[in-house]
N, C-alpha and C positions, 0 to 999 in steps of 0.2 A: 288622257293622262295629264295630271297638274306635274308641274316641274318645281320643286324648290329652288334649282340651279340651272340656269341656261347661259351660254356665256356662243357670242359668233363672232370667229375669229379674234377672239382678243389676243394682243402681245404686249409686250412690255420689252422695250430695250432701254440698258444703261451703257452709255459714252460710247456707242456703236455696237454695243455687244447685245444680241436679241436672246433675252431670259427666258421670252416663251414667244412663239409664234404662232398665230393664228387658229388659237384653239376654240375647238367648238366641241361644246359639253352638254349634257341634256341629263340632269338630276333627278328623278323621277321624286314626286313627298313620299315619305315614309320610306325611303328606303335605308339601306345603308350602303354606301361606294366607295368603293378602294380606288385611291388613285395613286398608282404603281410607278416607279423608275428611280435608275441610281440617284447616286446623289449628283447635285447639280442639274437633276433635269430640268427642274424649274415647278418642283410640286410647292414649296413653301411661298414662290411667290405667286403661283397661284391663290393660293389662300389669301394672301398681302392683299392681290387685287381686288378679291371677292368683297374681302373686308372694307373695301374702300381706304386702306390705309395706303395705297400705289395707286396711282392714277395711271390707265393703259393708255400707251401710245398711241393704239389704234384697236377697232373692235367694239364689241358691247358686252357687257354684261349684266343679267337681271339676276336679282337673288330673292328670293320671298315677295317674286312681284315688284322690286323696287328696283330701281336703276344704279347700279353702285358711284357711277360718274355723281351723280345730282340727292340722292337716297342715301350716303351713308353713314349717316347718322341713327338713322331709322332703321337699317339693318343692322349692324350693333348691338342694337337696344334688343334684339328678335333674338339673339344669335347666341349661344355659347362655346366658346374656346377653350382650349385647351392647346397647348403649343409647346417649345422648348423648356418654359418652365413651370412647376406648378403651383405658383403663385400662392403657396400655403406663409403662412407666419408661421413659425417655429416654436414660437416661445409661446402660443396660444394653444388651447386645445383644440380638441376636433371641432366639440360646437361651439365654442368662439370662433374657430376660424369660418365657420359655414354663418355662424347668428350674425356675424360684421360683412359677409356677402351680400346676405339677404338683408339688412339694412340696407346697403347699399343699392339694391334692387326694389329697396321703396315694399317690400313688404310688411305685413300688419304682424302686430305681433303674435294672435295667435296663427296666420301663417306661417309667420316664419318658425314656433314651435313646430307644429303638427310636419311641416314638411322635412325639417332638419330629423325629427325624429323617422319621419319614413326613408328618407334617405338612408341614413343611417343602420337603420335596421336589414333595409333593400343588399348594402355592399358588408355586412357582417361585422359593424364599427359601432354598434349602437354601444356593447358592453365596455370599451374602451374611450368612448364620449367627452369624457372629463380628463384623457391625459395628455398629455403636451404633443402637441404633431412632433419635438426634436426624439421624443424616442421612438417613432412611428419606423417602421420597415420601408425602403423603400417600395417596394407595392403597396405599401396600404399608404403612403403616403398619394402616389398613383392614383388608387382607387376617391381617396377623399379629394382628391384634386377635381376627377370624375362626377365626385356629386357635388361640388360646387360649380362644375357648369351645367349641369344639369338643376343648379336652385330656384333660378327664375322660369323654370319651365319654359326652353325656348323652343322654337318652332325646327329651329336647323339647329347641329352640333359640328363644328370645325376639331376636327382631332390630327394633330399631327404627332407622329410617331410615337402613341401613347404605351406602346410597350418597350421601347428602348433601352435597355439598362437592366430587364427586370428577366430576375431566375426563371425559368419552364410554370413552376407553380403557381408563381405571380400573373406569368403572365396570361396563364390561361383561367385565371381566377380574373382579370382586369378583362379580357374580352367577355368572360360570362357576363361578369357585371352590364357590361356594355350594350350587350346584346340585350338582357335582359330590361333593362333602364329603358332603351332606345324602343322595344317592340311594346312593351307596355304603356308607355308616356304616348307611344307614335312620333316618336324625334325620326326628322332627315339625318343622319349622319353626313358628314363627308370627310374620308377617312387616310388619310398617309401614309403608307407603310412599307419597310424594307420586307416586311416579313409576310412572305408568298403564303406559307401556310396558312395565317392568320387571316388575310385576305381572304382564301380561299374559304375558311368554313366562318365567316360571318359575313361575308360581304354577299349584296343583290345584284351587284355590279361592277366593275372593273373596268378601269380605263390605265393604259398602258402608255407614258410620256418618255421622251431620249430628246436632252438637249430644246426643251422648250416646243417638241412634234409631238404630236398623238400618232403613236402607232398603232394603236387598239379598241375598239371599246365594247362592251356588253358584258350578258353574264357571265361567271367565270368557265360553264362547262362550255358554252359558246367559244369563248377566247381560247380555252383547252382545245376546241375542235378544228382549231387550224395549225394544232402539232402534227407530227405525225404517231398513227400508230406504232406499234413494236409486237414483234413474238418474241415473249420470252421463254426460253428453249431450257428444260433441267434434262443432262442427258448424258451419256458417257460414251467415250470413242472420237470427240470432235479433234478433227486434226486443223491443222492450218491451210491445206490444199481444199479441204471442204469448204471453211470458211472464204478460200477466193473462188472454189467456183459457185458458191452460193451469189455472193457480191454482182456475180455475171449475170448473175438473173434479173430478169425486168423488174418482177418483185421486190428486190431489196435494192437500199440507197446506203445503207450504209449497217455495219456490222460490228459489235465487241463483246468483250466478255468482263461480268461486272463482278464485285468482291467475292463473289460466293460461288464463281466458277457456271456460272448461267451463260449462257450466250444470247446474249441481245440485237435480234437484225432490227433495221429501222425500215418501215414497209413504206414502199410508194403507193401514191395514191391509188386506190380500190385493188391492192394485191391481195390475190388469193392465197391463202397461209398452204392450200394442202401440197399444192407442187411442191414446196419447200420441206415440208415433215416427209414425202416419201422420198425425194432428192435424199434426205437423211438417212431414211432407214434402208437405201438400198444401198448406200456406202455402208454399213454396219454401225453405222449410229446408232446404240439403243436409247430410245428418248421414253421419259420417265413420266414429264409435264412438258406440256405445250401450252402458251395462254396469250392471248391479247391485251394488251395495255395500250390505254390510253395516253398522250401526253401530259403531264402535270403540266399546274399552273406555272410552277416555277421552270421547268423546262421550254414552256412555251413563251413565257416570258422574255428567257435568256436567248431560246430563238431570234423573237423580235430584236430586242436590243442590238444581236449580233447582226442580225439583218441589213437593220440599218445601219449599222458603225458600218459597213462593209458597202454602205450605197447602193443597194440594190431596193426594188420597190415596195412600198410600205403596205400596211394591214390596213385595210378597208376595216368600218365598224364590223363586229359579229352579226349585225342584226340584218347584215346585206347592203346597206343604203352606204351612200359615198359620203365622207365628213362634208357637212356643210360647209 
């Protein structure tokens, strides 16, 4: 497996405060990976360091094969960004704003046609081409931001929290694009986001930061599989004596009942659901559905995080192996 991204141990502290510590990451090419934690964990200056624009106080990291200490200039040149802002001019239209990119990037000029026009057509901007980005949507503003890092056809793409701001429809119109750009071209992504779901269905992997730590890493159903299960119970007669002597049982860790009147137990590791369902139905529980649910992404997330806020011992990678 080539790696677009590999980074051991690197940190970065400023006036004794440590931004990120000792992280080790392993980017597989082509993929696309979420790199997941509140704010302040230290996702953006990861990126900083990648880019060679932070020099790490200690650690290494390789990007595209190149060394960011000694290399970054030359990774750069490889790389497209996209970050806090979207670097559009306003008062220019779509393809000026993309035709003064792709100058910039030393393209010829029937390059720089042919590609501005597949772009464009790729994120559904072609018909709009000739008018000003200031009356652009913030999504399509988003989106044209997207095919401008995507102009020079880089090898990796740096995205930090490219849906931010943006309505349900935009935004799920900005990750198609994304997805669809990134799987076609064969771009590495490497991707920032608050937003779990989002991670969840375009992301090939997932890595989980708190405060400059790696809590997590691998695929997402992998990271999902160190939640815990749940039986969710549709049923009529639950009393509150039921629900503590359920609680008593080995089987469950913990027990509530969600908007819609379900009862949700939280199951220990390899409990068996049937004790539980006749436990029910000999008190006069008539149960209606019974089902197992996995832990979501975002549940297992907010696990983590709380995990460690609370200092107790952290996530090994999903893929078994101890962080380097």
């Amino acid at each position: 497996m080539t790696l677009a991204v590999h980074t051991e141990g690197l940190s970065r502290r400023f006036d004794g405060v440590t931004a990120l510590d000792g992280l080790n990451l392993a980017v597989p090419t082509g993929s696309i990976f979420g790199f997941l934690g509140p704010n302040g964990a230290g996702k953006t200056t990861t990126i900083r360091l990648l880019l060679g624009l932070l020099e790490p106080s200690s650690g290494n990291a390789v990007v595209l094969g190149r060394d960011v200490r000694r290399e970054s200039q030359a990774i750069r040149e490889q790389v497209g960004v996209l970050l806090d802002s979207d670097g559009l001019y306003e008062r220019l239209t779509a393809r000026q704003n993309l035709d003064f990119f792709a100058r910039v990037a030393r393209l010829s000029k029937g390059e720089r046609d042919a590609r501005i026009r597949a772009l464009l057509e790729e994120i559904d901007l072609w018909d709009r081409r000739d008018d000003p980005v200031a009356d652009f949507s913030r999504g399509m503003k988003q989106k044209l931001a997207l095919a401008r890092a995507f102009l020079h056809r880089p090898s990796l793409l740096f995205l930090d929290e490219p849906t931010a701001g943006l309505d349900t429809p935009a935004a799920v119109g900005l990750r198609s694009e994304l997805v669809s750009l990134a799987r076609e071209e064969g771009v590495t992504v490497f991707l920032t986001t608050h937003n779990l779901l989002e991670a969840e269905r375009v992301c090939d992997r997932v890595a989980v930061i708190r405060q400059g730590k790696l809590l997590a890493e691998g695929p997402p159903e992998a990271i999902r599989g160190g939640g815990k299960r749940k039986l969710e119970v549709t049923a009529t007669g639950i009393r509150p004596a039921l629900v503590a002597r359920l609680m008593n049982t080995p089987e469950v860790i913990g027990a509530d009942v969600d908007s819609e009147g379900r009862l949700i137990l939280a199951l220990a590791d390899g409990a068996e659901t049937a004790p539980l369902i006749r436990l029910m139905v000999e008190t006069g529980v008539e149960v209606s559905e019974a089902r197992i649910a996995e832990a979501s992404l975002e549940e297992t997330f907010l696990a983590l995080v709380d995990e460690d806020l609370n200092g107790r011992s952290r996530v090994e990678s999903a893929s078994g192996e101890h962080p380097r």
